[in-house]
ROTORLO-283911 format. One record per residue (C-alpha): residue in one letter; y, z, x. Coordinates in steps of 0.1 Angstrom, whole numbers, plus 5000, padded with zeros to 4 digits. Last residue first. Layout:
<nodes>
NODE   votor   north     up   east
NODE       A       Y      Z      X
...
</nodes>
This chain:
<nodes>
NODE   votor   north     up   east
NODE       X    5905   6641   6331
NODE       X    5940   6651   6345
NODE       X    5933   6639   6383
NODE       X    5923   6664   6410
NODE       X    5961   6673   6435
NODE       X    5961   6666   6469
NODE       X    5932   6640   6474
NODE       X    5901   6632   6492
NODE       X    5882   6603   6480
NODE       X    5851   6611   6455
NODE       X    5819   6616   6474
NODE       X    5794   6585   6467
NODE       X    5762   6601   6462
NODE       X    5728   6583   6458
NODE       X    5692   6582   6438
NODE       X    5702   6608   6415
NODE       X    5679   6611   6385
NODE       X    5663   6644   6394
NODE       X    5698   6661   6395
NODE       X    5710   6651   6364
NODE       X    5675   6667   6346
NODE       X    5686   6698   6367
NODE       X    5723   6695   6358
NODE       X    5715   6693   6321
NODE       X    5735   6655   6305
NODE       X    5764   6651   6289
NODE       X    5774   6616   6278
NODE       X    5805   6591   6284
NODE       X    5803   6554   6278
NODE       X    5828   6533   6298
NODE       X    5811   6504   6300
NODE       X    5797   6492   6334
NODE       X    5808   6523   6350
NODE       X    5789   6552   6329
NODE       X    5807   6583   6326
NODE       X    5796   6616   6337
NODE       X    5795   6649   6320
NODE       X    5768   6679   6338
NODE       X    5759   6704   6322
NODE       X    5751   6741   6341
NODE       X    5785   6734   6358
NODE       X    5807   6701   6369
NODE       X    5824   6675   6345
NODE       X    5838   6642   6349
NODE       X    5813   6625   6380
NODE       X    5814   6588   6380
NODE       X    5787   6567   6369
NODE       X    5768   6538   6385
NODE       X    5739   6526   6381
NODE       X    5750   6494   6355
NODE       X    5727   6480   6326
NODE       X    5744   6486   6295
NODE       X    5713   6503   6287
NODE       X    5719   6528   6319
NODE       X    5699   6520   6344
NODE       X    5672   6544   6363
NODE       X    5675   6554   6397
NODE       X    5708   6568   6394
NODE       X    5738   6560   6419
NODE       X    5763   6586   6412
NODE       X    5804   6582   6419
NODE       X    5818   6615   6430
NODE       X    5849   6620   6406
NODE       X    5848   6661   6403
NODE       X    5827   6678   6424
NODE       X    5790   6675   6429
NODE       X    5764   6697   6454
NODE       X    5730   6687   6449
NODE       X    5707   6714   6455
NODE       X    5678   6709   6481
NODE       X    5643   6714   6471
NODE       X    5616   6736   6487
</nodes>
């Protein structure tokens, strides 16, 4: 039985696959049924399902605690 990813707002996401700009890494902007996160190599937002999001996860970085979640 598979395990569900838990993801909250500014984890950083290590995907197997690269992005065309060539970086991994994407941080988290978005949590529910779709999932926004933003490349780190350029900048380039996209939306993408949770399930197809959580098949292409390779690692999870959890986002530093804070007080108060950044205006995103």
């Amino acid at each position: 039985m598979a395990t569900i990813l838990r993801f909250t707002l500014g984890d950083t996401l290590e995907l197997k696959k690269p992005h065309p700009c060539g970086g991994r890494r994407f941080t988290v902007l978005r949590v529910g049924g779709e999932m926004r996160i933003r490349c780190l190599g350029c900048g380039h937002d996209m939306v993408m399902d949770r399930i197809k999001l959580e098949k292409a996860v390779k690692h999870i970085t959890p986002a530093p605690p804070s007080d108060a979640q950044p205006n995103l």
